[in-house]
LUMPAGU-254313 format. One line per 8 residues: number of its first residue (from 1); their letters; for each residue x, y, z of N, C-alpha, C. Coordinates in steps of 0.05 Angstrom, whole numbers, m for minus. Each point is the difference from the previous one (the first is absolute). Layout:
BEGIN
NUM) A) X,Y,Z,X,Y,Z,X,Y,Z ~ ...
//
This chain:
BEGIN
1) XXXXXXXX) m78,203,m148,m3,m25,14,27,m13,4 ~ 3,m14,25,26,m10,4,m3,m25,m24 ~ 28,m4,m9,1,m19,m17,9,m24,6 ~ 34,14,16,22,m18,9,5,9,22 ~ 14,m27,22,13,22,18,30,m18,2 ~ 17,16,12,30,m24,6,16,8,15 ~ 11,m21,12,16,11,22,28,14,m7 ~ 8,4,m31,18,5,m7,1,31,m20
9) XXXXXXXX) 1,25,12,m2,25,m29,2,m9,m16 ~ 27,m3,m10,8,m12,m18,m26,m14,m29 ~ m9,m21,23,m16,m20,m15,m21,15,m26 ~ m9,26,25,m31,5,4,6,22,m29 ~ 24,13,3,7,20,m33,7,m17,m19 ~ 14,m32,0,m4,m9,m18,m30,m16,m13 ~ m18,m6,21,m24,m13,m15,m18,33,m3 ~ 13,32,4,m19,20,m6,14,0,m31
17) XXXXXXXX) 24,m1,m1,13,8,m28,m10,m20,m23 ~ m7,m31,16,m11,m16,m33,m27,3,m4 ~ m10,15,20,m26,9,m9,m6,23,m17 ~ 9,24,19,15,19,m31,m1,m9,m24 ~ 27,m20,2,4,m11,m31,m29,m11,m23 ~ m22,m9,10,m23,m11,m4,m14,30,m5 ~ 2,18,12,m20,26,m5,m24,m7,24 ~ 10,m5,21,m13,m6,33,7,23,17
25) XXXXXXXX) m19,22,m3,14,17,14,1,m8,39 ~ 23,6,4,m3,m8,30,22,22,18 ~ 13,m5,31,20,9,13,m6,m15,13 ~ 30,m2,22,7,m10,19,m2,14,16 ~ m18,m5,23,m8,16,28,14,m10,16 ~ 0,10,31,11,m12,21,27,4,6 ~ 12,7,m22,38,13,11,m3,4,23 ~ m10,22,5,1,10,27,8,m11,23
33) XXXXXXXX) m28,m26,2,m1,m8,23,18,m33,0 ~ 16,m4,m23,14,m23,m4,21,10,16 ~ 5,32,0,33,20,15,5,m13,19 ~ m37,m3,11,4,m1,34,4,m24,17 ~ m9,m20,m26,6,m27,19,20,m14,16 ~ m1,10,31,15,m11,17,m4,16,22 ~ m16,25,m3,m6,25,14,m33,m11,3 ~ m5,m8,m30,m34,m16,m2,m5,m29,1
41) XXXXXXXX) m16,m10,9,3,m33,1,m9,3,m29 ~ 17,m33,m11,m3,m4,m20,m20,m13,m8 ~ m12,m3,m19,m17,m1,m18,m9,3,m22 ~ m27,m12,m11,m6,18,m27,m8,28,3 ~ m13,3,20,m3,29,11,29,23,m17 ~ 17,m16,13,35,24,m5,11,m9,m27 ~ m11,m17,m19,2,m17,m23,6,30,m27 ~ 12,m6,m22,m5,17,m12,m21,m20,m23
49) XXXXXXXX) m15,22,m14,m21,m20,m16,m3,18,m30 ~ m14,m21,m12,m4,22,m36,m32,9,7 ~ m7,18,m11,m25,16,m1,m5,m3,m27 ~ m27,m14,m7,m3,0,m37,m14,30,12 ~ m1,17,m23,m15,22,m1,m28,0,m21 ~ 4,m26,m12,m28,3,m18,m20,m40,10 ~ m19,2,9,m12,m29,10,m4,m9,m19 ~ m3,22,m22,m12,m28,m19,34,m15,m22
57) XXXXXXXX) 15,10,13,26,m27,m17,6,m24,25 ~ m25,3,15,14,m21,24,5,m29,m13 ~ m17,m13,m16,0,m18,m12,40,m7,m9 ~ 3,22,m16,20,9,m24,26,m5,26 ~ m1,16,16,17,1,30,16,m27,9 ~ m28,m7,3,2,m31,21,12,m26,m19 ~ 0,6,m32,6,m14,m18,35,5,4 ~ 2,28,8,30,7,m14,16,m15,26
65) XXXXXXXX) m10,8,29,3,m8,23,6,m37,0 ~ m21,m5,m16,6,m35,7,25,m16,m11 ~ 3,18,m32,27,m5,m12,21,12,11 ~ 3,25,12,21,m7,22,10,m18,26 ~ m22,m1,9,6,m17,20,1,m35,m9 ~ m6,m7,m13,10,m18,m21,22,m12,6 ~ 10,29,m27,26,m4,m14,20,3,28 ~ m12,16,18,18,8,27,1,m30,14
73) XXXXXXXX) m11,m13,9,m3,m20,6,21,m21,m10 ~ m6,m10,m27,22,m7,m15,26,2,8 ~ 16,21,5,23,18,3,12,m9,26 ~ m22,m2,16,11,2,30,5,m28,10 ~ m9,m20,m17,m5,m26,7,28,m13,6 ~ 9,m20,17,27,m14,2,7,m22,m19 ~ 25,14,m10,1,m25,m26,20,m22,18 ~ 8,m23,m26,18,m22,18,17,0,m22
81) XXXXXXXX) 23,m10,15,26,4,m19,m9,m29,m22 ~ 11,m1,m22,7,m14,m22,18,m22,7 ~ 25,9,15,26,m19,8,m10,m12,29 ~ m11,14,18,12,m14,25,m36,m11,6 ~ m17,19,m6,m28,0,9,m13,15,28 ~ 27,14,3,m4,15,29,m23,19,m8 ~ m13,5,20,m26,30,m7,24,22,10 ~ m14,24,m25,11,31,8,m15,19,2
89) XXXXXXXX) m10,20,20,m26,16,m5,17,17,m24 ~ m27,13,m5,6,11,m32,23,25,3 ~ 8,11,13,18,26,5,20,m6,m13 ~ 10,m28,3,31,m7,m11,2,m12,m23 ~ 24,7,m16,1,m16,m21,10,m20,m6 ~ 15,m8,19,23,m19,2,m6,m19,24 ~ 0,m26,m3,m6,m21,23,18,3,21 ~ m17,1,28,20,4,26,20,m18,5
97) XXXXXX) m22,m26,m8,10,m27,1,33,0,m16 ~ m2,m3,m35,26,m13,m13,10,33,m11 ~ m12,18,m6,m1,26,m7,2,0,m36 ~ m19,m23,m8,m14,1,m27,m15,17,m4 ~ 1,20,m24,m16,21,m13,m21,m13,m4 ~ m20,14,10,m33,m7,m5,m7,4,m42
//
């Protein structure tokens, strides 16, 4: 059963690997057709996604899923500098504004 899907490979082997880690057996499907996006309109269709392989840890899955996206959430959010109060999206560490370490 599809579990996850994301627009990012990357993403989709990291939320198959913390499931792993749990004893969730799963894979990431869809490589393939993630190759082709630009040759394929994009979509979740061309998406790569996790495949749980057993239904009944869906419960166990969707638990592990929510604490990533969470904690991911968290991460990505724009902090504000301390000194000046300028906003910085999260990528940087240093304010654009006065170039205070976050």
């Amino acid at each position: 059963m599809k579990i996850f899907v994301s627009n990012l490979l990357l993403e989709a082997h990291i939320v198959s690997h913390l499931l792993q880690q749990e004893k969730i057996q799963c894979e990431v499907r869809g490589e393939g057709l993630f190759s082709l996006q630009g040759e394929l309109p994009f979509g979740e269709e061309t998406n790569p996604y996790v495949w749980l392989l057993d239904a009944h840890k869906e419960r166990e899955a969707l638990a592990v899923i929510e604490t990533y996206r969470d904690n991911h959430e968290q991460n990505v959010s724009n902090w504000y500098c301390q000194k000046c109060g300028e906003e910085n999206e999260p990528q940087f560490s240093a304010c654009w504004h006065c170039s205070s370490v976050q």
